[in-house]
ROSE-4610 file (N, C-alpha, C; in Angstrom, 1 decimal, always signed):
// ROSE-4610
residu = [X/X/X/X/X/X/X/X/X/X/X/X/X/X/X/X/X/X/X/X/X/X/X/X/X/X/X/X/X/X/X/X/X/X/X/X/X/X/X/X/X/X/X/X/X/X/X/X/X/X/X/X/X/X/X/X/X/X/X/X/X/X/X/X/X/X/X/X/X/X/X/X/X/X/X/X/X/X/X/X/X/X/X/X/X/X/X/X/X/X/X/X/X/X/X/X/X/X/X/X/X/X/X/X/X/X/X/X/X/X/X/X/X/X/X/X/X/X/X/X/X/X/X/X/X/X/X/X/X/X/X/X/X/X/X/X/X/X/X/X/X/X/X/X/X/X/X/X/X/X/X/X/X/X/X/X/X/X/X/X/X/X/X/X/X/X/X/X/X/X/X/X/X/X/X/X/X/X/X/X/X/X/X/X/X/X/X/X/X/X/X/X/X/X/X/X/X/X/X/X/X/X/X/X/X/X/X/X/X/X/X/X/X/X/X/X/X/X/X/X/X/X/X/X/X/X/X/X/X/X/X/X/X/X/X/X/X/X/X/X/X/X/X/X/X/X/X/X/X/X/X/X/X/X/X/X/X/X/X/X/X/X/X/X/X/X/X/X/X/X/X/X/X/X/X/X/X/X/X/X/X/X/X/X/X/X/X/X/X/X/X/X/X/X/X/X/X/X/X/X/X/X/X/X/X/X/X/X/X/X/X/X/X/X/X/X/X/X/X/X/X/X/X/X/X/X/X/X/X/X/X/X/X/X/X/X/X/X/X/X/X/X/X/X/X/X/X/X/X/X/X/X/X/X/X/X/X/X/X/X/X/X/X/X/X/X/X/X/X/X/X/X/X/X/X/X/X/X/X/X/X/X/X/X/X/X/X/X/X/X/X/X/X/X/X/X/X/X/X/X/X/X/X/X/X/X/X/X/X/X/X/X/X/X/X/X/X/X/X/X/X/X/X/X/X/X/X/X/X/X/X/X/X/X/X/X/X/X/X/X/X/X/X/X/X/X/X/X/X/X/X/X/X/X/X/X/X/X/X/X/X/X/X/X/X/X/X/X/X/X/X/X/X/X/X/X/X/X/X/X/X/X/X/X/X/X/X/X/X/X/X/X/X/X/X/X/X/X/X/X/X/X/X/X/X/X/X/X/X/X/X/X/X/X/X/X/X/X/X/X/X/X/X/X/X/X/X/X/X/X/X/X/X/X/X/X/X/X/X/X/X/X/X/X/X/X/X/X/X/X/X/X/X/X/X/X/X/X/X/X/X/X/X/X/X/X/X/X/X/X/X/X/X/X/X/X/X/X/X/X/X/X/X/X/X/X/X/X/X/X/X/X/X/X/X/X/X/X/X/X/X/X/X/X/X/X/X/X/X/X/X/X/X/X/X/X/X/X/X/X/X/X/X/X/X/X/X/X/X/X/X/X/X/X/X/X/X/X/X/X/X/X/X/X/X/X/X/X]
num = [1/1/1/2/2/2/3/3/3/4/4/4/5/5/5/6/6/6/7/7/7/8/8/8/9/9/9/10/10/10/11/11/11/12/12/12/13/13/13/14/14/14/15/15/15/16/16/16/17/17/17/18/18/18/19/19/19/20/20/20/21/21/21/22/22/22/23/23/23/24/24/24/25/25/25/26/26/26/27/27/27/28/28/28/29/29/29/30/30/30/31/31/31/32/32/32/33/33/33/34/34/34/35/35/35/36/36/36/37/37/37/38/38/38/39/39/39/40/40/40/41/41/41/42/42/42/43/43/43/44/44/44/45/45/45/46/46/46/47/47/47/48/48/48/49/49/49/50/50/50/51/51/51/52/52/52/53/53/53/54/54/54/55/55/55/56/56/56/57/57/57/58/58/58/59/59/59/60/60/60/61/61/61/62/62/62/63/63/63/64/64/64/65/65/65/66/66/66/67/67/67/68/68/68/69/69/69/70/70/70/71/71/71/72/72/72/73/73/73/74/74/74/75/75/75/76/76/76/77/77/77/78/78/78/79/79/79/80/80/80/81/81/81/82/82/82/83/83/83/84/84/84/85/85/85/86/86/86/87/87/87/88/88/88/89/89/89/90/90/90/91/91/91/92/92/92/93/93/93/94/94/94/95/95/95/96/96/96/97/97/97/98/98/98/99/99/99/100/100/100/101/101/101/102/102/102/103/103/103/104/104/104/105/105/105/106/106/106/107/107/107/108/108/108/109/109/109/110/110/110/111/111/111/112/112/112/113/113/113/114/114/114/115/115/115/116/116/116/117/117/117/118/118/118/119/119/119/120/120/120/121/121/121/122/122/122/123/123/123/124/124/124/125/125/125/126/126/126/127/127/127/128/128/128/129/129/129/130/130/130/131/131/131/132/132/132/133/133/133/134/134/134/135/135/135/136/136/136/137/137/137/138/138/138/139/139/139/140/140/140/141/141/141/142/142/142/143/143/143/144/144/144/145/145/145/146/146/146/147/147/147/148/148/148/149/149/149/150/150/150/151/151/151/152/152/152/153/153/153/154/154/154/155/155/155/156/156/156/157/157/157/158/158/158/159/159/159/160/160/160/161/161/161/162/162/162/163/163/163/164/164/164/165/165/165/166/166/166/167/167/167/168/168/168/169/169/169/170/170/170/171/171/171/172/172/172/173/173/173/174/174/174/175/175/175/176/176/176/177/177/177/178/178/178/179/179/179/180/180/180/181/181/181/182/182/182/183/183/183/184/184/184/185/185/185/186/186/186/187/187/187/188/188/188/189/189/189/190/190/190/191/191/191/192/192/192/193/193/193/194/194/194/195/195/195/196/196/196/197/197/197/198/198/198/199/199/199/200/200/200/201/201/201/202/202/202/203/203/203/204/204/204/205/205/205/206/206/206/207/207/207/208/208/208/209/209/209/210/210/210/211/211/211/212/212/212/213/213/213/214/214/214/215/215/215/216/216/216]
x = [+0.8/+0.0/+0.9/+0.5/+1.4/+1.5/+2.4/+2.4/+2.1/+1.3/+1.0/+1.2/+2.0/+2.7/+2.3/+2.2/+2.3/+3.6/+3.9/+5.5/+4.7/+4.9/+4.3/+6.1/+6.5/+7.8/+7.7/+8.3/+8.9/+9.9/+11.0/+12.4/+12.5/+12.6/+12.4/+13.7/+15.1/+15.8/+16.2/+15.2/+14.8/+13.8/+12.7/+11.8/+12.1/+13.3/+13.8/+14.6/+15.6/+16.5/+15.0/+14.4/+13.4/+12.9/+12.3/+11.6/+12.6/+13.9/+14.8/+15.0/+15.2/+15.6/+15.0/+13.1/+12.2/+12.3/+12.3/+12.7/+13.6/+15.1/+16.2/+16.3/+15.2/+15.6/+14.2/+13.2/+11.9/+10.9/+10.1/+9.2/+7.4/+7.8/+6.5/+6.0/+4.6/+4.3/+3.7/+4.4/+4.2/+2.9/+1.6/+0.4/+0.6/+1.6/+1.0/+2.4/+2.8/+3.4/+2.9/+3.2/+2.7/+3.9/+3.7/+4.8/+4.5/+3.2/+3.0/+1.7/+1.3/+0.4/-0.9/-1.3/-2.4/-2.9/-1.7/-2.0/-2.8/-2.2/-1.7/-3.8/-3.6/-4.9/-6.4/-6.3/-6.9/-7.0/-6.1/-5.9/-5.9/-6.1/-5.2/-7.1/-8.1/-9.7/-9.6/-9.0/-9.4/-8.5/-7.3/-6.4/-6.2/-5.7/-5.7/-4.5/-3.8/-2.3/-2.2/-0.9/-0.6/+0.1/+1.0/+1.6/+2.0/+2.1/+2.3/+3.4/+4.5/+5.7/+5.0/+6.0/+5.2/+6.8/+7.2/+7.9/+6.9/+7.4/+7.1/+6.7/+7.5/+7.7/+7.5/+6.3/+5.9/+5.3/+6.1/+5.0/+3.2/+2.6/+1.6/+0.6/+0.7/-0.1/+1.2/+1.6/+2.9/+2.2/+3.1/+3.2/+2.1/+2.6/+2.2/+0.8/+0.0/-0.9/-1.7/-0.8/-1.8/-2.3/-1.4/-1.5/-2.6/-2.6/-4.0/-5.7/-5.4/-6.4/-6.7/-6.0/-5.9/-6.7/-6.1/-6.9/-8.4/-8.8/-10.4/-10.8/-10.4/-10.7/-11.7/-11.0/-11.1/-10.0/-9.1/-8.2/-7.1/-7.1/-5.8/-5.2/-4.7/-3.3/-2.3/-1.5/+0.0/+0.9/+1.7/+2.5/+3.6/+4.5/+6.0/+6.1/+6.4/+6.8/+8.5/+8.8/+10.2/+11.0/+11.7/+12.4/+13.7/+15.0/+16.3/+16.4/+16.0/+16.3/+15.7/+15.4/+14.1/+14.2/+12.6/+12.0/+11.0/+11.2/+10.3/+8.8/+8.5/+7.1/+6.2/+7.6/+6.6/+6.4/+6.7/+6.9/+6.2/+5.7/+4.6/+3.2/+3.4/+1.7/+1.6/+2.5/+2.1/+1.8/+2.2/+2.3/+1.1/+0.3/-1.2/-2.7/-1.6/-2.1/-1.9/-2.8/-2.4/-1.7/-0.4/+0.3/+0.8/+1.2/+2.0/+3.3/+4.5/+5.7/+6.9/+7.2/+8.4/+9.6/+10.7/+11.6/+12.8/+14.0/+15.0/+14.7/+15.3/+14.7/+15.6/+15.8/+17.0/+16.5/+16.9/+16.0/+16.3/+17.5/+18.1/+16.9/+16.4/+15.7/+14.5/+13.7/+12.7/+12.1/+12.9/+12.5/+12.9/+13.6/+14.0/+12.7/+12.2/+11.0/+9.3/+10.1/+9.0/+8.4/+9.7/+10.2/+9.2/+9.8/+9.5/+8.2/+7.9/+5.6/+5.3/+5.8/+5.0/+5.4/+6.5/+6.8/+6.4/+5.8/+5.3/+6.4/+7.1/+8.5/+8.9/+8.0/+7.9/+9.1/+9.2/+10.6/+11.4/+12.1/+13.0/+12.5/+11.2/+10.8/+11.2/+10.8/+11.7/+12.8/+13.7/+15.1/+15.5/+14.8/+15.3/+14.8/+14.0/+13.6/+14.5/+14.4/+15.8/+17.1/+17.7/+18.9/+18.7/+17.6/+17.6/+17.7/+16.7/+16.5/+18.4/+18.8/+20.3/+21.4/+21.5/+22.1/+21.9/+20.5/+20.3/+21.1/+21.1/+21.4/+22.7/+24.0/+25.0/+25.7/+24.5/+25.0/+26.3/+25.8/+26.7/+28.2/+28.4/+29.7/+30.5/+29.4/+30.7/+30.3/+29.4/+29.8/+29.8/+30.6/+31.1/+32.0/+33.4/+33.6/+33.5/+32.1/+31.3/+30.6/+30.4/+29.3/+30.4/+31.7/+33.0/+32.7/+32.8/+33.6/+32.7/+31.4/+30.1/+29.9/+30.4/+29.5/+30.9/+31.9/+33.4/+33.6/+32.6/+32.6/+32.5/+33.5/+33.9/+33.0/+32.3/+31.9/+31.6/+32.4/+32.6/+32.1/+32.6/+32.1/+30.7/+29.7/+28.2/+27.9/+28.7/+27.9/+28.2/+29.0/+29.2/+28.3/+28.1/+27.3/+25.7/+25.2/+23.9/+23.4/+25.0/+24.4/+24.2/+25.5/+25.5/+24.0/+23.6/+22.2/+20.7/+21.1/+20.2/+20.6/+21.2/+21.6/+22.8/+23.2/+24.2/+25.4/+25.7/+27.4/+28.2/+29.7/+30.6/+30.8/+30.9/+31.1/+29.9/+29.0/+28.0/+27.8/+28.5/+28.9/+30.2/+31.0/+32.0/+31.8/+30.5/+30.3/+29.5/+28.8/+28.1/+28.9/+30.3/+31.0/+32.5/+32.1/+33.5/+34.7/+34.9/+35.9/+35.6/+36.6/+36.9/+36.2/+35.8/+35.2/+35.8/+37.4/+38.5/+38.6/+38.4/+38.5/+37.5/+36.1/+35.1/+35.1/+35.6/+35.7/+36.7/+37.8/+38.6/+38.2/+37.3/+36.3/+35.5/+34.9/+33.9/+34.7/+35.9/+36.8/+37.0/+37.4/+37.8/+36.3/+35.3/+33.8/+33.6/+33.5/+33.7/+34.9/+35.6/+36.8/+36.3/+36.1/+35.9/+34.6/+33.4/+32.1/+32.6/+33.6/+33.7/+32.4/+32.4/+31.3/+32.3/+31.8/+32.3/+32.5/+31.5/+31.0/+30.0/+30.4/+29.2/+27.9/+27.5/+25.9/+25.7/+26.7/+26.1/+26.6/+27.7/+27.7/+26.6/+25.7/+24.5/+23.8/+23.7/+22.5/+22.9/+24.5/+24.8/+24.5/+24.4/+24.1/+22.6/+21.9/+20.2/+20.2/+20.5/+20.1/+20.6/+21.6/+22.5/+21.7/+20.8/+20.4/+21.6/+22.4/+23.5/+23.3/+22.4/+22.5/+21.7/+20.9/+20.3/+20.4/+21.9/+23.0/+22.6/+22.0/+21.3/+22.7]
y = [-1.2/+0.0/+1.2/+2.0/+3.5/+4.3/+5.2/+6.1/+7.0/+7.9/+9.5/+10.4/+11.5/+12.7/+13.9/+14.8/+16.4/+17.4/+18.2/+19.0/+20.6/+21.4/+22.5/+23.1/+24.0/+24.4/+25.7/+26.9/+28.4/+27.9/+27.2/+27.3/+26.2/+26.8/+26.0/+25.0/+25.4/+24.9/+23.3/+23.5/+22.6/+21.6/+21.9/+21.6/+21.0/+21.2/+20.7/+19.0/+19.9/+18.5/+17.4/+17.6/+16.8/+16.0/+16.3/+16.0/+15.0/+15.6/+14.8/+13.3/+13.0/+12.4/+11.6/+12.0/+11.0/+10.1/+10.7/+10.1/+8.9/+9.0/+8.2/+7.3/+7.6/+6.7/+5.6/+6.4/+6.0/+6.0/+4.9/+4.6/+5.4/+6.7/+7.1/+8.4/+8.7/+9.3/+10.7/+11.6/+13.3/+13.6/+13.9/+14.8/+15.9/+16.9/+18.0/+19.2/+20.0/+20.8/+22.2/+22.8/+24.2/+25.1/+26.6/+27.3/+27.9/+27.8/+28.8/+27.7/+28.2/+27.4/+27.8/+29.2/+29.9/+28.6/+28.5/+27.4/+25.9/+25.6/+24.6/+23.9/+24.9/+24.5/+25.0/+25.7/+26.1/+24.9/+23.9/+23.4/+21.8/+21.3/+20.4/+19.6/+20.2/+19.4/+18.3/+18.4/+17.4/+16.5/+15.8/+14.9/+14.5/+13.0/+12.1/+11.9/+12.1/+12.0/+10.9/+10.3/+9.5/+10.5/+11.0/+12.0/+13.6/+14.6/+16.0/+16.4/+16.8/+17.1/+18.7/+19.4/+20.6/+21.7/+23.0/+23.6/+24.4/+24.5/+25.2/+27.0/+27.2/+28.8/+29.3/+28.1/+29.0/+30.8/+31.4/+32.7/+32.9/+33.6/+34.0/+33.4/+32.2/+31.4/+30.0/+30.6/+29.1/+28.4/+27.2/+25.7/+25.6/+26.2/+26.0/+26.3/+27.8/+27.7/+26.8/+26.7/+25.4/+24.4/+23.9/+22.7/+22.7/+23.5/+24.2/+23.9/+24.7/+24.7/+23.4/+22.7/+21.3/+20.8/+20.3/+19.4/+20.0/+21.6/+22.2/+21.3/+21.2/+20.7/+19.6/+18.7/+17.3/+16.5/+17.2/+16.5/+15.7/+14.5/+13.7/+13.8/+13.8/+12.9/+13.1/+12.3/+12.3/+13.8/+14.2/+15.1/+15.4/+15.7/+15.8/+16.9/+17.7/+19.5/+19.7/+21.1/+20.9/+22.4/+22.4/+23.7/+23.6/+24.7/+24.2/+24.0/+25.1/+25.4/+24.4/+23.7/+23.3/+24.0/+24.4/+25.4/+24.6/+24.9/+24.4/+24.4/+26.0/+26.0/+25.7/+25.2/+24.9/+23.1/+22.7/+21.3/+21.2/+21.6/+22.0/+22.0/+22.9/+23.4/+21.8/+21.3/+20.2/+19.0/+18.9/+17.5/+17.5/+18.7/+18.4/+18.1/+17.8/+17.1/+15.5/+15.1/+13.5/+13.4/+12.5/+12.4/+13.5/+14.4/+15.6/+15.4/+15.4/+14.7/+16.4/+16.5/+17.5/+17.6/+17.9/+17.2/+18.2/+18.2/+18.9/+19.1/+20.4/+20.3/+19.6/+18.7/+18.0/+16.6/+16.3/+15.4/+13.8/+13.6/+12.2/+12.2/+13.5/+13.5/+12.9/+13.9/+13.4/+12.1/+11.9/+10.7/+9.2/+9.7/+8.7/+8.4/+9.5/+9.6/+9.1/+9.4/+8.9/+7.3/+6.8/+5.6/+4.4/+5.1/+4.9/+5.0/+5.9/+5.9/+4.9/+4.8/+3.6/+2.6/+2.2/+1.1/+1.0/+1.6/+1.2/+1.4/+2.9/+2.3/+3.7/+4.0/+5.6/+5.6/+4.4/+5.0/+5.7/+5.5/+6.3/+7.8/+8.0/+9.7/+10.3/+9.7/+9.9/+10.0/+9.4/+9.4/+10.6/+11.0/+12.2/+13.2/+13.4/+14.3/+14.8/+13.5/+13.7/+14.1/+13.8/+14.5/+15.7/+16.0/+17.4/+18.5/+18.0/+18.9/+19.0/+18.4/+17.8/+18.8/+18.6/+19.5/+20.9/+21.4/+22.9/+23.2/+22.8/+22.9/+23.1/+21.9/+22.3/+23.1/+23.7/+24.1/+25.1/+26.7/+27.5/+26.9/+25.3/+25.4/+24.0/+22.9/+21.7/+22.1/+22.7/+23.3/+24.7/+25.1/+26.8/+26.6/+25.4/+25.4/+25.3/+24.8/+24.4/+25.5/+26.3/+27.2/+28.5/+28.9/+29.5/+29.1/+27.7/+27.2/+27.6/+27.4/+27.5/+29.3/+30.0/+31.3/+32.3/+31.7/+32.6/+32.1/+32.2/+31.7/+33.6/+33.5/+34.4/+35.0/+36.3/+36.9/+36.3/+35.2/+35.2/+33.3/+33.1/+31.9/+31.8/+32.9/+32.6/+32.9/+33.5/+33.9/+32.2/+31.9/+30.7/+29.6/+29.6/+28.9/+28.9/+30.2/+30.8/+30.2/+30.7/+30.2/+28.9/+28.0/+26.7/+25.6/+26.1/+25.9/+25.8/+27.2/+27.6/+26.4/+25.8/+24.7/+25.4/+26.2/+26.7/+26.0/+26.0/+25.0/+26.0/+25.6/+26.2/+27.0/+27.1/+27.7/+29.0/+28.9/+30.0/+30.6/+30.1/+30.6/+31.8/+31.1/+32.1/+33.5/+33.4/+34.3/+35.3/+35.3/+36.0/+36.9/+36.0/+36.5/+36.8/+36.6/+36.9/+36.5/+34.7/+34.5/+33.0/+32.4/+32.1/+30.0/+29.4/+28.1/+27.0/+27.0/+26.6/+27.0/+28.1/+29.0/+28.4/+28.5/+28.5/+26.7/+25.9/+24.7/+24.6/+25.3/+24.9/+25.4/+26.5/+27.1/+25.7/+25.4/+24.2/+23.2/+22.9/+21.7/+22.4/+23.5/+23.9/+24.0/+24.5/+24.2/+22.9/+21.6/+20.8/+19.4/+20.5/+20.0/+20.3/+21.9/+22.9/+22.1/+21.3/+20.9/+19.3/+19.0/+17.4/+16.5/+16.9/+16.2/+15.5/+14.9/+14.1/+14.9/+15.7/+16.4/+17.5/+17.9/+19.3/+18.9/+18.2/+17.8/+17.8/+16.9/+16.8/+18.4/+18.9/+20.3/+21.1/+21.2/+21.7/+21.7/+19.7/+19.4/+20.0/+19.8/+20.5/+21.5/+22.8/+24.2/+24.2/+23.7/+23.6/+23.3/+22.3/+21.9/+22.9/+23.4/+24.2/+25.8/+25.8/+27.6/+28.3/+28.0/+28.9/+29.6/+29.0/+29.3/+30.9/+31.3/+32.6/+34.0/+33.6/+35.2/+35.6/+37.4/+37.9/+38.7]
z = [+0.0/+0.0/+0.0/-1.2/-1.0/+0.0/+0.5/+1.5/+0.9/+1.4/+0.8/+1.8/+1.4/+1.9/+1.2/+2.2/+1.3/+2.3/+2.1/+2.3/+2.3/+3.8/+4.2/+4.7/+3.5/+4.0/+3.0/+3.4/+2.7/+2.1/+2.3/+1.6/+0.6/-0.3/-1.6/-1.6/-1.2/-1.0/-0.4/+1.0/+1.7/+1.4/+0.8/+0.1/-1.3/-1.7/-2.7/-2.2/-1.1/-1.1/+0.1/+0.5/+0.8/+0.1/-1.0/-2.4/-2.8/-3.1/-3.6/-3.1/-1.4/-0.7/-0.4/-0.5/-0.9/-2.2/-3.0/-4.6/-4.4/-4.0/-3.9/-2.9/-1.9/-0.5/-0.2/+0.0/+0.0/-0.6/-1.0/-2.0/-1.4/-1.3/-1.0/-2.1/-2.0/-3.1/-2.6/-3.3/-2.7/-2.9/-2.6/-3.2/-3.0/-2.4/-3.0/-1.9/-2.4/-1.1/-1.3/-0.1/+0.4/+0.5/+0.3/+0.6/+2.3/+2.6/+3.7/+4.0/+5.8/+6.8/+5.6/+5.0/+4.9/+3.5/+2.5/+1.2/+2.0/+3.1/+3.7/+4.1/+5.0/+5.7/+4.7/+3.0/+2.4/+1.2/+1.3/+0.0/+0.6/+1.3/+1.8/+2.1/+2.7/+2.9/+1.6/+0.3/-0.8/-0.4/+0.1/+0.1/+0.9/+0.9/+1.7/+2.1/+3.2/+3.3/+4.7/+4.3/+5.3/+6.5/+5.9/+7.1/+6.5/+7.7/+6.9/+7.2/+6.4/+7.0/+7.1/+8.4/+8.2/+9.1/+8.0/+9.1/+10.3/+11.3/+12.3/+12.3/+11.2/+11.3/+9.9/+9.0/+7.6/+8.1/+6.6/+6.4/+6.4/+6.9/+6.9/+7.7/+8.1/+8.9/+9.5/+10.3/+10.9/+10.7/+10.4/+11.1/+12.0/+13.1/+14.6/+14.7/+14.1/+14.1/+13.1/+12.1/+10.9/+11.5/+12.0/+12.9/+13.8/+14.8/+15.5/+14.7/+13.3/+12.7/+12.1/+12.0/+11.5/+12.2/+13.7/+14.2/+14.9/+14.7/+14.8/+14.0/+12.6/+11.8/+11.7/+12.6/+12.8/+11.7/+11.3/+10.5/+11.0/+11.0/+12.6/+11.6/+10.8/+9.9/+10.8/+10.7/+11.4/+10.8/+12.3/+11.1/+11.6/+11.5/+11.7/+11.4/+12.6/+12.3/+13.1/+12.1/+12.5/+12.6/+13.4/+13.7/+13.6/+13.2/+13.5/+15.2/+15.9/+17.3/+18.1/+19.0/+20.2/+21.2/+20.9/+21.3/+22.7/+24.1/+24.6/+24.9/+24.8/+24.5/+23.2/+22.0/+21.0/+21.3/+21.8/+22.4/+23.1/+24.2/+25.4/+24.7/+23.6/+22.8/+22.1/+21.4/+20.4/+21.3/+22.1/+23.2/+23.5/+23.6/+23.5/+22.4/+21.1/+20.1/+19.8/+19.4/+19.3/+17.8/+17.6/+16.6/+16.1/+16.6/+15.7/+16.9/+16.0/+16.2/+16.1/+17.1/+17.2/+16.8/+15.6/+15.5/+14.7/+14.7/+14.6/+12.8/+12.3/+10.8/+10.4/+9.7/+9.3/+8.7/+7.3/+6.8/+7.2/+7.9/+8.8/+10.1/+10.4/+11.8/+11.5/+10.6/+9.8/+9.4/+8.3/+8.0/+8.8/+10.2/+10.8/+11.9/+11.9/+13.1/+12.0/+10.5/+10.1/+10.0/+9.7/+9.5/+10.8/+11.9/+13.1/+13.6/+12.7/+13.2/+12.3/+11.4/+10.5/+10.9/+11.5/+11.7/+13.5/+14.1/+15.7/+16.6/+16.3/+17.3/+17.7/+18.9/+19.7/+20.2/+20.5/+21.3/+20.6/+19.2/+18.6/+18.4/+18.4/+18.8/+20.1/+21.5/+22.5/+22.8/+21.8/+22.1/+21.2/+20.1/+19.4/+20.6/+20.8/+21.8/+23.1/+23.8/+24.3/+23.9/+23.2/+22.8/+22.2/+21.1/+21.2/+22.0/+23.1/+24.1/+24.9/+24.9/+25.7/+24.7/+23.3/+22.7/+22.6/+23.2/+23.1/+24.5/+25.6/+26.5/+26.8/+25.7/+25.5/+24.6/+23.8/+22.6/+22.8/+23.3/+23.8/+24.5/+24.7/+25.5/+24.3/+24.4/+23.7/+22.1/+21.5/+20.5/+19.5/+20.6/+20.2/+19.3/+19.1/+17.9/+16.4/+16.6/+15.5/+15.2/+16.0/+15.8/+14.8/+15.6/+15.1/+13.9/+13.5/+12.0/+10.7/+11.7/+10.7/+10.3/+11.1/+11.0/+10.3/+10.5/+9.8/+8.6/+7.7/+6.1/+5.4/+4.6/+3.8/+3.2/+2.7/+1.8/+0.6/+0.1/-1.6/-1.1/+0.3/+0.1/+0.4/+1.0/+1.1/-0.3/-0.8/-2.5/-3.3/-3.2/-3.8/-3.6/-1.6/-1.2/-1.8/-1.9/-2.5/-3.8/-4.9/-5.8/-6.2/-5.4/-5.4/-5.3/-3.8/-3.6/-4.6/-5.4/-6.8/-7.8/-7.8/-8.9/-9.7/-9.8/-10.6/-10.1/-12.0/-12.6/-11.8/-11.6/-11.2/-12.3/-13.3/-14.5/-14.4/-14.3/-13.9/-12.8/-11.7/-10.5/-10.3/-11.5/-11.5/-12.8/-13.6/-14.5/-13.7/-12.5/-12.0/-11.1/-10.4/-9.2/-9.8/-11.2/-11.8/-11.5/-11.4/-11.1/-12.2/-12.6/-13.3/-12.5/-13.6/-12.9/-12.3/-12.4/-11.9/-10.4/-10.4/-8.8/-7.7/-8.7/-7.6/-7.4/-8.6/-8.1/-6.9/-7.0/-6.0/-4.5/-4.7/-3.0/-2.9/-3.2/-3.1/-2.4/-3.2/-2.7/-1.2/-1.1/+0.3/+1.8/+0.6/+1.6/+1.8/+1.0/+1.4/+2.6/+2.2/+3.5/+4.6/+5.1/+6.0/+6.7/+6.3/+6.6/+6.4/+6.1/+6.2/+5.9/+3.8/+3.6/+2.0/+1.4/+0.3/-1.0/-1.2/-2.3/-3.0/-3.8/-3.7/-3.5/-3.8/-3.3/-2.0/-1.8/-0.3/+0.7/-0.1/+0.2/+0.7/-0.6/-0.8/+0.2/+0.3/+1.3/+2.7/+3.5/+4.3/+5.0/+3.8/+3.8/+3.8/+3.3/+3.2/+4.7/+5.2/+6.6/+7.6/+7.7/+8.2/+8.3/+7.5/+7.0/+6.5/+6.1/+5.4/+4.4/+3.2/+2.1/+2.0/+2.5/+2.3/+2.2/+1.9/+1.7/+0.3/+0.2/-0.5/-1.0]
């Protein structure tokens, strides 16, 4: 039996490598995504979804309130909502919904907690939970170096980062920032060292999860 999903998220970016990661990993089938709560809870009465991924902090009508209006509704569907930070009062408000699932934005978190509702196995939501909560708490001390490494990226490397994200070749990355496509390949090689990931894609996906990419 197919899984049916719909995707309530503003960053296309994210929304992208989501989409993607469905496609390559898991055999389930998208009906429909939203950019904002207001599309969300207006468009959403025709379809049948197994679970809603949903961010926390869409434009014009949050997550948080969608969610609210959802279950007035009478609409249970399962849903997985997600923030970078954990937030305890947004944790506190949902705990008093049945099946809406709290969870780091991050598509390993995600679909790991998704995995886990379909398959009968709360406990691995509890355990994310717990450690989230445990990492906010240490964030400011065991990782300040991380935080340093992430946020002292160069001028030329958030532009890089930016366009990278947009889909843009190195070759058109370097016609926009005027450096030649040899160059920006070799920034890339060095973003990818700096984030200890394999390759520009997963670069990408890095910076998408990370919020990096939204240097204007």
């Amino acid at each position: 039996m197919p899984i049916h999903l719909s995707i309530c998220e503003s960053d296309s970016h994210f929304k992208n490598l989501i989409i993607e990661s469905i496609k390559h990993t898991l055999n389930f089938d998208i009906l429909d995504t939203y950019s904002n709560g207001y599309e969300l809870v207006n468009r959403i009465n025709y379809r049948q979804n197994n679970f809603l991924l949903i961010d926390i902090f869409t434009p014009i009508i949050t997550g948080l309130e969608a969610i609210k209006i959802l279950r007035k509704k009478n609409n249970n569907t399962p849903i997985i909502t997600y923030s970078h930070v954990y937030q305890e009062d947004i944790h506190q408000t949902l705990v008093g919904y049945d099946q809406v699932y709290y969870c780091q934005k991050n598509c390993n978190a995600i679909f790991a907690i998704l995995l886990a509702q379909l398959n009968g196995h709360e406990a691995t939501y509890e355990q994310h939970i717990a450690e989230w909560k445990k990492s906010k708490m240490t964030y400011s001390t065991s990782n300040n170096t991380t935080l340093q490494s992430i946020y002292k990226l160069t001028f030329l490397e958030l532009q890089i980062i930016n366009y990278a994200c947009q889909g843009l070749t190195n070759h058109e990355i370097g016609t926009i920032i005027h450096l030649s496509g040899r160059t920006v390949e070799s920034h890339i090689k060095k973003l990818t060292e700096k984030f200890q990931v394999k390759n520009k894609i997963q670069l990408i996906a890095y910076c998408v999860e990370q919020n990096l990419h939204h240097y204007k």
